[in-house]
Chimera marker file (.cmm) of the C-alpha trace (Angstrom):
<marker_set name="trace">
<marker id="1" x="82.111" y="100.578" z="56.785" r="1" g="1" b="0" radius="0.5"/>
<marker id="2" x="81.160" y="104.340" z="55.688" r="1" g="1" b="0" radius="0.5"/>
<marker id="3" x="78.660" y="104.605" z="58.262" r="1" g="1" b="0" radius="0.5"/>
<marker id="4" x="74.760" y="103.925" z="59.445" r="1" g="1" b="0" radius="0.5"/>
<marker id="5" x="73.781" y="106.221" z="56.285" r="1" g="1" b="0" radius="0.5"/>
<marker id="6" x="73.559" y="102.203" z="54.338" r="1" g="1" b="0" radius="0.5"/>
<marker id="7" x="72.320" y="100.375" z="57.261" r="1" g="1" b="0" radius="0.5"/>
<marker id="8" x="69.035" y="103.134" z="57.432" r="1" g="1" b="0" radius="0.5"/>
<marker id="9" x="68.488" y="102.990" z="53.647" r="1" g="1" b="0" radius="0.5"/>
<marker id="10" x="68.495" y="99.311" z="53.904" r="1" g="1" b="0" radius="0.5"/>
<marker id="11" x="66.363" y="98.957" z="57.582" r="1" g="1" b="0" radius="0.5"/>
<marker id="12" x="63.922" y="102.125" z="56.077" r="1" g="1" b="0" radius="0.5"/>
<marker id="13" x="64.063" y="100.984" z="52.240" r="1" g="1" b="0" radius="0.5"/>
<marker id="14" x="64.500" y="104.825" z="51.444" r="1" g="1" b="0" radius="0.5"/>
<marker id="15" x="66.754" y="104.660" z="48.284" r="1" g="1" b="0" radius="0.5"/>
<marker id="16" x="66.594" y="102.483" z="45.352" r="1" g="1" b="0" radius="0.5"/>
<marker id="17" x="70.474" y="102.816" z="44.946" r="1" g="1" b="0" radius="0.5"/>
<marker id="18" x="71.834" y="99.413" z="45.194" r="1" g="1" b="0" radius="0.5"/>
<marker id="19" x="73.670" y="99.700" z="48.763" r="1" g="1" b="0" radius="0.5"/>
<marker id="20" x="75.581" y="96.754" z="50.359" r="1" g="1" b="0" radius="0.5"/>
<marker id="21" x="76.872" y="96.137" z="53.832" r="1" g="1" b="0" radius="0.5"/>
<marker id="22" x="78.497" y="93.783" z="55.473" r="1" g="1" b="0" radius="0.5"/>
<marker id="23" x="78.965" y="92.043" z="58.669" r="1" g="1" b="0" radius="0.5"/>
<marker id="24" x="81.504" y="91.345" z="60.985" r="1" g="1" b="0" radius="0.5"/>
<marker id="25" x="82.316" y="88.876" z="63.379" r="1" g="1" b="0" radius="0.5"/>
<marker id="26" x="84.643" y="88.373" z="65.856" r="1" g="1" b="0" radius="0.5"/>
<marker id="27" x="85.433" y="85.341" z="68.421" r="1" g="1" b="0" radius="0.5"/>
<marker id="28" x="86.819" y="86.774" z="71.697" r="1" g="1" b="0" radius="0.5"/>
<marker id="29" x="88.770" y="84.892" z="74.274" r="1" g="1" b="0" radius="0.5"/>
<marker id="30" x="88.376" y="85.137" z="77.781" r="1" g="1" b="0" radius="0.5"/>
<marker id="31" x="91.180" y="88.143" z="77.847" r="1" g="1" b="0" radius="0.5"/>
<marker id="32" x="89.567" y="90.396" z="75.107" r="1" g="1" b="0" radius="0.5"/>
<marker id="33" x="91.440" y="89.445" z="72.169" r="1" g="1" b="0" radius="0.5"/>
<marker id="34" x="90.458" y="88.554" z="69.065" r="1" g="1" b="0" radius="0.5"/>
<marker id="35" x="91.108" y="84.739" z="67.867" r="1" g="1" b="0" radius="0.5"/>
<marker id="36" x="88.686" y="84.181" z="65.049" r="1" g="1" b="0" radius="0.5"/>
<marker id="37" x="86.881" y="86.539" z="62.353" r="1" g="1" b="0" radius="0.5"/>
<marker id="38" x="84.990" y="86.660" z="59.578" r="1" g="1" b="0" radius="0.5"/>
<marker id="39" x="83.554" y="89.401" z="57.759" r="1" g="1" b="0" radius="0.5"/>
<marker id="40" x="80.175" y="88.687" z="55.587" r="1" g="1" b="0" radius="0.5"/>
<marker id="41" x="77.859" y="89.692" z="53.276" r="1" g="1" b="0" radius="0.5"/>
<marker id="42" x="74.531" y="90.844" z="54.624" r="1" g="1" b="0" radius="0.5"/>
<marker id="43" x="73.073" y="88.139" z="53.631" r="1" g="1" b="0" radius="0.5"/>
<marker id="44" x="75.067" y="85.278" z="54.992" r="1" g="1" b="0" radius="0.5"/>
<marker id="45" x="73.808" y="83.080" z="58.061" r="1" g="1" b="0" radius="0.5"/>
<marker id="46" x="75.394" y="83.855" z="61.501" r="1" g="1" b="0" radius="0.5"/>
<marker id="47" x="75.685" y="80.381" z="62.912" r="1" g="1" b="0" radius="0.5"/>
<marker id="48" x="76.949" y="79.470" z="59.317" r="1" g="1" b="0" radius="0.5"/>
<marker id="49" x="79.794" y="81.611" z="59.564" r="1" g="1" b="0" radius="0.5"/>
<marker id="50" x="80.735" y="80.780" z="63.404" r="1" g="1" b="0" radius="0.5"/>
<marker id="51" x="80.637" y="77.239" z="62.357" r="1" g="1" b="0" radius="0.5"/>
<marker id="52" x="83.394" y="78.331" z="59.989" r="1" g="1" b="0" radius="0.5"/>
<marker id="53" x="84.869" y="80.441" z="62.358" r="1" g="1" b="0" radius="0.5"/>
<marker id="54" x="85.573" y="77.275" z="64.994" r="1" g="1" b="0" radius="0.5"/>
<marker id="55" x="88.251" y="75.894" z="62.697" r="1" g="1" b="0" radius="0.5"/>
<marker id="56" x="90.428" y="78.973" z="63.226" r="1" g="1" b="0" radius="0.5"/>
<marker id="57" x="90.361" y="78.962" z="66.805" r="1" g="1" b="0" radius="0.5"/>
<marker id="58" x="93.624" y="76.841" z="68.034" r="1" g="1" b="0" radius="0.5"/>
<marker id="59" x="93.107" y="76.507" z="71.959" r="1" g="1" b="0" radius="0.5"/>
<marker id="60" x="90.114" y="74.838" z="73.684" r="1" g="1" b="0" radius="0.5"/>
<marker id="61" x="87.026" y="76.484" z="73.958" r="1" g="1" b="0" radius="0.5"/>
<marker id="62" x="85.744" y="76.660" z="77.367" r="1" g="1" b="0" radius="0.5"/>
<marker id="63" x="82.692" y="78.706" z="77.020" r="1" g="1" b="0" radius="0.5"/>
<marker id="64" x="80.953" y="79.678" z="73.558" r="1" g="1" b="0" radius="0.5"/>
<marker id="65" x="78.403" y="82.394" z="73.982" r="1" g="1" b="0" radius="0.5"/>
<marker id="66" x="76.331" y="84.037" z="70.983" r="1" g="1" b="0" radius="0.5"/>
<marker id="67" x="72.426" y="85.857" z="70.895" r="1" g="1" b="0" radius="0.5"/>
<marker id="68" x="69.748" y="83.966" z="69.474" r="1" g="1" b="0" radius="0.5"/>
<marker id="69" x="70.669" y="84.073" z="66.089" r="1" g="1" b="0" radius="0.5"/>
<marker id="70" x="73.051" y="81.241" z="66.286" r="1" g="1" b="0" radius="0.5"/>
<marker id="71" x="70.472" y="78.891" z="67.829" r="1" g="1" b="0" radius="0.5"/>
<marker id="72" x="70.433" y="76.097" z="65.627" r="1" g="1" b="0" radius="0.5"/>
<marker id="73" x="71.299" y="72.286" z="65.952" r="1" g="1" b="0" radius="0.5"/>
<marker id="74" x="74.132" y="72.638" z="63.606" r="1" g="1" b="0" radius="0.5"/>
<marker id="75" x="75.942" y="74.800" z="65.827" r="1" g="1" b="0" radius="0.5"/>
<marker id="76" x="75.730" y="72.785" z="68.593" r="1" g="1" b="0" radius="0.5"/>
<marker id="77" x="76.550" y="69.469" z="66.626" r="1" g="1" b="0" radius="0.5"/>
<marker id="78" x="79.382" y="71.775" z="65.249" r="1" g="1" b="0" radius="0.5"/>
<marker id="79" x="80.499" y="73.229" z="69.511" r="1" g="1" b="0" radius="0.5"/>
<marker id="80" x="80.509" y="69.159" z="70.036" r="1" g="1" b="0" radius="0.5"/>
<marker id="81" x="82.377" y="68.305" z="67.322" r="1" g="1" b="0" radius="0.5"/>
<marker id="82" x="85.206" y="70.556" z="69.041" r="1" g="1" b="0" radius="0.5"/>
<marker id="83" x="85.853" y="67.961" z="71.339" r="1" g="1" b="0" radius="0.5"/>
<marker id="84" x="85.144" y="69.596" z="74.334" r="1" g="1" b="0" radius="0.5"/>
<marker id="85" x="82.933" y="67.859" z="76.646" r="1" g="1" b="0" radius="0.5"/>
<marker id="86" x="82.607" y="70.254" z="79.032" r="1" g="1" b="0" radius="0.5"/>
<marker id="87" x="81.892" y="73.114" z="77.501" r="1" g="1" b="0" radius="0.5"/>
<marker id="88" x="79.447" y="75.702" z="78.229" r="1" g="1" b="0" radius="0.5"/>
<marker id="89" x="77.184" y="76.926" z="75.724" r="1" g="1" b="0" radius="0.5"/>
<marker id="90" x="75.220" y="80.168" z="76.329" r="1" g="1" b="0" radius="0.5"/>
<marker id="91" x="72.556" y="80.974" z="73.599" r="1" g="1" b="0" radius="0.5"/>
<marker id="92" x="69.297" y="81.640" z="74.355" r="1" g="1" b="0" radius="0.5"/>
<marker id="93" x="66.616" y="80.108" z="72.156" r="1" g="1" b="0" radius="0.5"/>
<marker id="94" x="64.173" y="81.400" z="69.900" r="1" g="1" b="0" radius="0.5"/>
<marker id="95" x="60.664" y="82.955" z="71.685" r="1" g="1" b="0" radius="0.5"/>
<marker id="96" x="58.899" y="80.219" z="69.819" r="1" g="1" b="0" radius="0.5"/>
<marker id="97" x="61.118" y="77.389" z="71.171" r="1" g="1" b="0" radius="0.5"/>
<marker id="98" x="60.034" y="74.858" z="72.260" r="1" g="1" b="0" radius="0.5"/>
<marker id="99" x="61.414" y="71.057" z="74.346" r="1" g="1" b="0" radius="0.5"/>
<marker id="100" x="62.079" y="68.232" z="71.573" r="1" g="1" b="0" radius="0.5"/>
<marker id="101" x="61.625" y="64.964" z="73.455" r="1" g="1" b="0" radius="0.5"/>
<marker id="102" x="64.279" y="63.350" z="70.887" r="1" g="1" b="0" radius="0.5"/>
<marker id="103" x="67.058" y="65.885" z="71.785" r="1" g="1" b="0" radius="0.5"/>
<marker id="104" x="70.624" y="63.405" z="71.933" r="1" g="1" b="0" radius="0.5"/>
<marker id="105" x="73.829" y="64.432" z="72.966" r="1" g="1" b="0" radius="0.5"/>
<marker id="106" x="74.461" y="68.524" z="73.395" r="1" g="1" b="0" radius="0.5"/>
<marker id="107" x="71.077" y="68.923" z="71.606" r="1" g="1" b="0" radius="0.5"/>
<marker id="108" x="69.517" y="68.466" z="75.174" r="1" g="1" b="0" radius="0.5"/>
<marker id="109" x="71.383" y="71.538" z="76.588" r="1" g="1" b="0" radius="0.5"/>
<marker id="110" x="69.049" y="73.666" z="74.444" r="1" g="1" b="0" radius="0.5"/>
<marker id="111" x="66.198" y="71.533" z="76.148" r="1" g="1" b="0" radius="0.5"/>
<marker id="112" x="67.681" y="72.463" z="79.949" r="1" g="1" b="0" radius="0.5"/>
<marker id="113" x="67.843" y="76.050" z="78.646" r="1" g="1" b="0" radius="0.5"/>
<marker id="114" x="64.339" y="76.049" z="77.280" r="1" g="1" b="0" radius="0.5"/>
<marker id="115" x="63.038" y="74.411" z="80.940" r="1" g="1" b="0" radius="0.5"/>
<marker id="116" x="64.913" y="77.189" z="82.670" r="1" g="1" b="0" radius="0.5"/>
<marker id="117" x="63.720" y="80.149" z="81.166" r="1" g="1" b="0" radius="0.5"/>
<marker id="118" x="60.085" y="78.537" z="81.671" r="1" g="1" b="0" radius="0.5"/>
<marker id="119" x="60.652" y="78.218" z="85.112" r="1" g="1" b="0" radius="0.5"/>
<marker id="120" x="62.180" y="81.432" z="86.203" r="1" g="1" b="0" radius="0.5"/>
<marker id="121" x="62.006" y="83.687" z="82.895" r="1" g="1" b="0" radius="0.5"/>
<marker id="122" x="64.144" y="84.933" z="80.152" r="1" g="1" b="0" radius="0.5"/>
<marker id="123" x="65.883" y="87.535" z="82.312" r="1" g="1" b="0" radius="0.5"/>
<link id1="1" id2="2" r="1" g="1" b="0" radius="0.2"/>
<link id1="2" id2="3" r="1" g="1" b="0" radius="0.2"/>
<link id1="3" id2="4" r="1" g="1" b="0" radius="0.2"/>
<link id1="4" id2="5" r="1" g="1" b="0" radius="0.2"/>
<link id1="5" id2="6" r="1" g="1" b="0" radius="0.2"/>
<link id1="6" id2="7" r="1" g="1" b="0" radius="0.2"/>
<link id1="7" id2="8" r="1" g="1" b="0" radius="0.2"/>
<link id1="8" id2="9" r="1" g="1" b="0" radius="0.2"/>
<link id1="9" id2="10" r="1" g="1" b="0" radius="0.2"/>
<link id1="10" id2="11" r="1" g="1" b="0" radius="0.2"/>
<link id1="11" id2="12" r="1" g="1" b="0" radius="0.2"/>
<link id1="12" id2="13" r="1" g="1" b="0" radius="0.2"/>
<link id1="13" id2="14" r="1" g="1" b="0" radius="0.2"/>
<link id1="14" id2="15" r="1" g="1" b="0" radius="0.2"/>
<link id1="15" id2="16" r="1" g="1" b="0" radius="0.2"/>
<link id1="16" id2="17" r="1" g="1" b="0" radius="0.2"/>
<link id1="17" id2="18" r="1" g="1" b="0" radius="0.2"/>
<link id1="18" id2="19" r="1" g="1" b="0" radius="0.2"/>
<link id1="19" id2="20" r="1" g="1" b="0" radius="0.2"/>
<link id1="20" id2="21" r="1" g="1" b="0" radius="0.2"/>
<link id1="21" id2="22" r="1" g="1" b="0" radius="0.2"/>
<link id1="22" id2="23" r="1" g="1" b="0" radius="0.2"/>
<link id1="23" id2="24" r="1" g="1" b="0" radius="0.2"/>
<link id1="24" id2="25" r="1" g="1" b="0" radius="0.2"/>
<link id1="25" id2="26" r="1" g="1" b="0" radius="0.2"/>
<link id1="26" id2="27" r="1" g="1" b="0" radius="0.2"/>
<link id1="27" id2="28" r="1" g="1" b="0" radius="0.2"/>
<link id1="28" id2="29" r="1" g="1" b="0" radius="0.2"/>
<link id1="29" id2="30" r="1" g="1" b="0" radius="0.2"/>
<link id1="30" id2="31" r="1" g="1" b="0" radius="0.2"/>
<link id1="31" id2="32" r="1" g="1" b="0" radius="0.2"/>
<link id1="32" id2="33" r="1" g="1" b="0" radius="0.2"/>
<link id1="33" id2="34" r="1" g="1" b="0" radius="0.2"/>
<link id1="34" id2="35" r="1" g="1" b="0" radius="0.2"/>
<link id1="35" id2="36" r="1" g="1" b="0" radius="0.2"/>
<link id1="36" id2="37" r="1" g="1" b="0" radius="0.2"/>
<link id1="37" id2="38" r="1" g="1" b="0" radius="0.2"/>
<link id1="38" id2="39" r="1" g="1" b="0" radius="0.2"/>
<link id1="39" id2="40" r="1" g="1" b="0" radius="0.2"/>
<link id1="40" id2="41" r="1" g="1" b="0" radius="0.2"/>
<link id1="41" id2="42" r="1" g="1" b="0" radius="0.2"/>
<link id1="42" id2="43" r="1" g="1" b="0" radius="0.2"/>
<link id1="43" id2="44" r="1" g="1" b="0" radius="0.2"/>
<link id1="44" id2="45" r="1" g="1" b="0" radius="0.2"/>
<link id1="45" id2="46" r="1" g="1" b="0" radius="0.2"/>
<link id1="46" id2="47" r="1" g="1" b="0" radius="0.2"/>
<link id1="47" id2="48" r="1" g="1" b="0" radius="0.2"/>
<link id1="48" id2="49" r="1" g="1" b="0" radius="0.2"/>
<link id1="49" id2="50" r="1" g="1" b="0" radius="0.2"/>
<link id1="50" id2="51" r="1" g="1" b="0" radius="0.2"/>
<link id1="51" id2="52" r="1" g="1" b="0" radius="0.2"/>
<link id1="52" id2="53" r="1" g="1" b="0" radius="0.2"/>
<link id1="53" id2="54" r="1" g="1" b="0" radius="0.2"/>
<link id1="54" id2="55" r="1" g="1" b="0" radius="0.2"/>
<link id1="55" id2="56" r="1" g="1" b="0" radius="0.2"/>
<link id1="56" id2="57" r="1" g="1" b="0" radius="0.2"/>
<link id1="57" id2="58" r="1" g="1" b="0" radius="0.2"/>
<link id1="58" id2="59" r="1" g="1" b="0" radius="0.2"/>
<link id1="59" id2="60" r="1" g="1" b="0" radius="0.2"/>
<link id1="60" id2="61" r="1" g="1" b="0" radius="0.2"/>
<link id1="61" id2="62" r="1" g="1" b="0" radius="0.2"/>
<link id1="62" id2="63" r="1" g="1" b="0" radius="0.2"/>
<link id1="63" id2="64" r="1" g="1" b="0" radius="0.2"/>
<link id1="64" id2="65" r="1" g="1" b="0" radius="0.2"/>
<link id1="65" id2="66" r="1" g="1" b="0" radius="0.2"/>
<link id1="66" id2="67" r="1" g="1" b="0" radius="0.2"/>
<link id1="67" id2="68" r="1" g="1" b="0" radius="0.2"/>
<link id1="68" id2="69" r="1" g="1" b="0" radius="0.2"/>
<link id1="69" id2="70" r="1" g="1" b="0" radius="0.2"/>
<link id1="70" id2="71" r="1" g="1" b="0" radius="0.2"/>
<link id1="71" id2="72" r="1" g="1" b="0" radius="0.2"/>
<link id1="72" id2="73" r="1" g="1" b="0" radius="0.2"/>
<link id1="73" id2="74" r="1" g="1" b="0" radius="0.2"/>
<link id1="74" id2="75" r="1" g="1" b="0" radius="0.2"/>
<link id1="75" id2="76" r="1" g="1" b="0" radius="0.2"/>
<link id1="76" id2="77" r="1" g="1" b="0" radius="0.2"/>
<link id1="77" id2="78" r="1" g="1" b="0" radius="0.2"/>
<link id1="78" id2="79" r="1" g="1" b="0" radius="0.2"/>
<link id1="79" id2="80" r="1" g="1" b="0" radius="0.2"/>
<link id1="80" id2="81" r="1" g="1" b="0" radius="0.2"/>
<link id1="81" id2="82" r="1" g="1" b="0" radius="0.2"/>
<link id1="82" id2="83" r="1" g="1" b="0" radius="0.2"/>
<link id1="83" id2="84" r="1" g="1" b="0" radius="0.2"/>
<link id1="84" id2="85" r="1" g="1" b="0" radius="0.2"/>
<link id1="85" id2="86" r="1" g="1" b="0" radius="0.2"/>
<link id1="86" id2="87" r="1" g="1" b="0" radius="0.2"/>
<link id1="87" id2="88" r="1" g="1" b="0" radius="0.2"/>
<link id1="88" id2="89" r="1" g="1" b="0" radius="0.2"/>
<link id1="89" id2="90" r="1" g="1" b="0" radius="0.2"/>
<link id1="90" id2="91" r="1" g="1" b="0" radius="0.2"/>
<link id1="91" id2="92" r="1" g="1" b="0" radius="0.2"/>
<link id1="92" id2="93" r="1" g="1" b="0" radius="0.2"/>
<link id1="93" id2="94" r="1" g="1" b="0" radius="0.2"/>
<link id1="94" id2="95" r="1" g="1" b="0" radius="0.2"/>
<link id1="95" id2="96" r="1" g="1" b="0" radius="0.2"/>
<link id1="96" id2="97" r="1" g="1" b="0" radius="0.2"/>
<link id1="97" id2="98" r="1" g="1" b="0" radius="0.2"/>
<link id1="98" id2="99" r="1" g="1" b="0" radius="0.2"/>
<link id1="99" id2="100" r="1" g="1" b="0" radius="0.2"/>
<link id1="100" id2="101" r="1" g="1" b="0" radius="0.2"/>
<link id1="101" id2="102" r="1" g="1" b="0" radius="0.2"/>
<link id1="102" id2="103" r="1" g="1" b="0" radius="0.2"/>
<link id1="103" id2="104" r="1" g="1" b="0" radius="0.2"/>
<link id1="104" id2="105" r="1" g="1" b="0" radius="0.2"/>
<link id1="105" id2="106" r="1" g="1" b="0" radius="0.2"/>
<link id1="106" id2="107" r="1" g="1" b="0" radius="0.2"/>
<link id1="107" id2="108" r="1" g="1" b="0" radius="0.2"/>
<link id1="108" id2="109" r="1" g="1" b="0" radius="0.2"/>
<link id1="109" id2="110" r="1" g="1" b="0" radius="0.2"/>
<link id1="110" id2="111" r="1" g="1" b="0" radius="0.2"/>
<link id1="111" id2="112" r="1" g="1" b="0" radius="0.2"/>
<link id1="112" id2="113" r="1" g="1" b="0" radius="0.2"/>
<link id1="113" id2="114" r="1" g="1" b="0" radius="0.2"/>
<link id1="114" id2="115" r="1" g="1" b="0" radius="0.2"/>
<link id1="115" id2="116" r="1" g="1" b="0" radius="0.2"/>
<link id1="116" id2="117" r="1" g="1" b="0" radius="0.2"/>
<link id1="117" id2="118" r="1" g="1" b="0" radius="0.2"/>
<link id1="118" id2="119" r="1" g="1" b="0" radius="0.2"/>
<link id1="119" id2="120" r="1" g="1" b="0" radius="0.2"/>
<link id1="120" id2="121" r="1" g="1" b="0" radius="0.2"/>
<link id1="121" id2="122" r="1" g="1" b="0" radius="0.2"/>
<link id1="122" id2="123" r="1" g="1" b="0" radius="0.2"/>
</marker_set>
């Protein structure tokens, strides 16, 4: 909150002062406004906190899109445990991901994504 002068120390490791910043994150709706947040320390887990995050959001989630840090089969189990059947999830997975042949359930959405991106790239 006062500025990129703590995120550089931290990224570079150019002070020894004990800095601390923190993380926010916000669930968007399909009109720009804001229906979940959470703000963290630096050292929380992103798809911990979004998993947290579903419980404030009221209305049906239609689409749930995130970057690769919230690939992880708890927030999946966590997206199906919404109750939404149909819902479209749009997080890429890791580089290093690979297809697990015991994928149940939403699990095997990852799997689809994983074939896709081998078949006509990441982009």
């Amino acid at each position: 909150m006062l500025g990129d002068g703590e995120w550089l120390a931290h990224k570079h490791k150019t002070s020894n002062k004990r800095r601390s910043w923190r993380k926010l994150h916000l669930g968007i709706d399909g009109d720009g406004y804001i229906i979940a947040s959470a703000l963290i320390d630096r050292i929380a887990d992103d798809a911990c906190v979004a998993i947290s995050m579903l419980e404030q959001i009221e209305d049906s989630i239609a689409q749930f899109t995130a970057d690769g840090a919230y690939d992880s089969r708890p927030m999946y189990e966590a997206l199906a445990a919404a109750g939404i059947t149909d819902i479209q999830i749009v997080i890429p997975p890791m580089k290093t991901a690979s297809v697990d042949a015991r994928a149940t359930g939403v699990w095997c959405r990852r799997n689809e994504a994983i074939e896709s991106i081998d078949s006509v790239g990441k982009r």
